[in-house]
N, C-alpha and C positions, 0 to 999 in steps of 0.2 A: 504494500500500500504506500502511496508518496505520502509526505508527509503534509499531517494536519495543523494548521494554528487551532491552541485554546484560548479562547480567551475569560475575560472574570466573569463575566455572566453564567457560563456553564461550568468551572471553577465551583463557583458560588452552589447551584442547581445540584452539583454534586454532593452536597453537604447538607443540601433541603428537605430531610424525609417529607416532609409537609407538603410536597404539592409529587404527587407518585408518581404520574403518572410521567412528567418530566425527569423526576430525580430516576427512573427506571430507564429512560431512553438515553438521559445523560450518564448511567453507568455501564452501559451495554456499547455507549460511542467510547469511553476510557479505557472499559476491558479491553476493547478491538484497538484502540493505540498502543496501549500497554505491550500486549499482545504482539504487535508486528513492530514495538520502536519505533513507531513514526507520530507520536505525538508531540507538538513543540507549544511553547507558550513563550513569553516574553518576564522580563523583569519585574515590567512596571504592571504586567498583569497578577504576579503573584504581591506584591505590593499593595494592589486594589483591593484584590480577594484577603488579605488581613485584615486591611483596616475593617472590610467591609464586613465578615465573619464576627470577626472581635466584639463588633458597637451594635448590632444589629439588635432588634429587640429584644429575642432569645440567641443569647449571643454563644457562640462557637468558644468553647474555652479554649486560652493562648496558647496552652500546650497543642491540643488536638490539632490548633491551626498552621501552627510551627511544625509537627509532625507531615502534616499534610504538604508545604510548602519544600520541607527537605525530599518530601518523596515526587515533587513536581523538577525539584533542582538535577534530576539525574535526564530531565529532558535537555539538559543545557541552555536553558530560557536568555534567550536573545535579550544583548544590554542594550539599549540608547545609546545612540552616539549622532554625530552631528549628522553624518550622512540618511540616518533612520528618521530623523526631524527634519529633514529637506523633503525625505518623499513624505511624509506623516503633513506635512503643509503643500503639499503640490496634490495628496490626495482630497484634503479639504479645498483647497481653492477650486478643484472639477467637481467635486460633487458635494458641496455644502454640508459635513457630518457634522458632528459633534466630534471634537480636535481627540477626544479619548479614543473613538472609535478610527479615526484617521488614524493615528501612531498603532493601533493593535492590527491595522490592516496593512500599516507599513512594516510590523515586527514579524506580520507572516508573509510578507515578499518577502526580507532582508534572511527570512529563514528557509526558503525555499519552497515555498507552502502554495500548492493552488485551490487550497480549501482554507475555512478557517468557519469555527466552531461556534454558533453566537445565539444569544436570547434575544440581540440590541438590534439587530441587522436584518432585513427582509430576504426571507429562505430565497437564494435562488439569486441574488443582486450580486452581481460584478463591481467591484471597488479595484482599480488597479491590479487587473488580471487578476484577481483572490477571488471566488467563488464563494456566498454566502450561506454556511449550514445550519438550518435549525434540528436540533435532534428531537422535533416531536414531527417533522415535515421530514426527513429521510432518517430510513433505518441504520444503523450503523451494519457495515459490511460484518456478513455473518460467514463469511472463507477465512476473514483476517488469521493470518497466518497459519493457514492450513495447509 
């Protein structure tokens, strides 16, 4: 399988028993990454999903989230750098995002990604050649690495 960007939205989904039916299609998309090594996220994604986990109403305690964060760091999560924030601003100036979701659609170019994994993003929408997946809108591939 080539490889996927995640981003914090499905990060997040992954740690939500409360809504199943998502947190079940978003575990069945990370088993299948897991599974073939071609899951990637970014930095600033795992960064997000702390803060966001941590403060939430019923909040993800700091260990569990820390735990989860070291087991996302063996994807090698793409750092920022200045060239990342060049296309992260050339992909909002063509398609008007929200500048978070620009930088996480420039961390799966800059990672080789022609997919990338999103709650934020309309299933199906091209953002600078990345392909936009919702995991309640396609299955997660069920060969992965078979």
């Amino acid at each position: 399988m080539n490889p996927v960007f995640v981003d914090t939205s499905v990060l997040i989904a992954a740690e939500d028993v409360g809504a199943a039916d998502l947190h079940q299609a978003t575990l069945s998309w990370l088993d299948a990454l897991w599974r073939t090594r071609s899951g990637r996220t970014g930095s600033q994604a795992l960064c997000e999903f702390y803060d966001q986990v941590t403060t939430a109403a019923v909040a993800l305690p700091q260990g569990d989230a820390r735990a989860a964060i070291r087991r996302y760091q063996t994807w090698n999560p793409w750092q920022t750098d200045a060239a990342t924030l060049e296309t992260a601003w050339a992909v909002q100036a063509r398609h008007q995002l929200a500048f978070g979701d620009c930088l996480a659609v420039a961390c799966a170019q800059h990672s080789g990604c022609d997919r990338m994994l999103t709650l934020h993003l309309p299933h199906g929408a091209q953002y600078g050649g990345v392909t936009m997946v919702h995991p309640l809108h396609e299955a997660a591939p069920e060969d992965a690495g078979h």
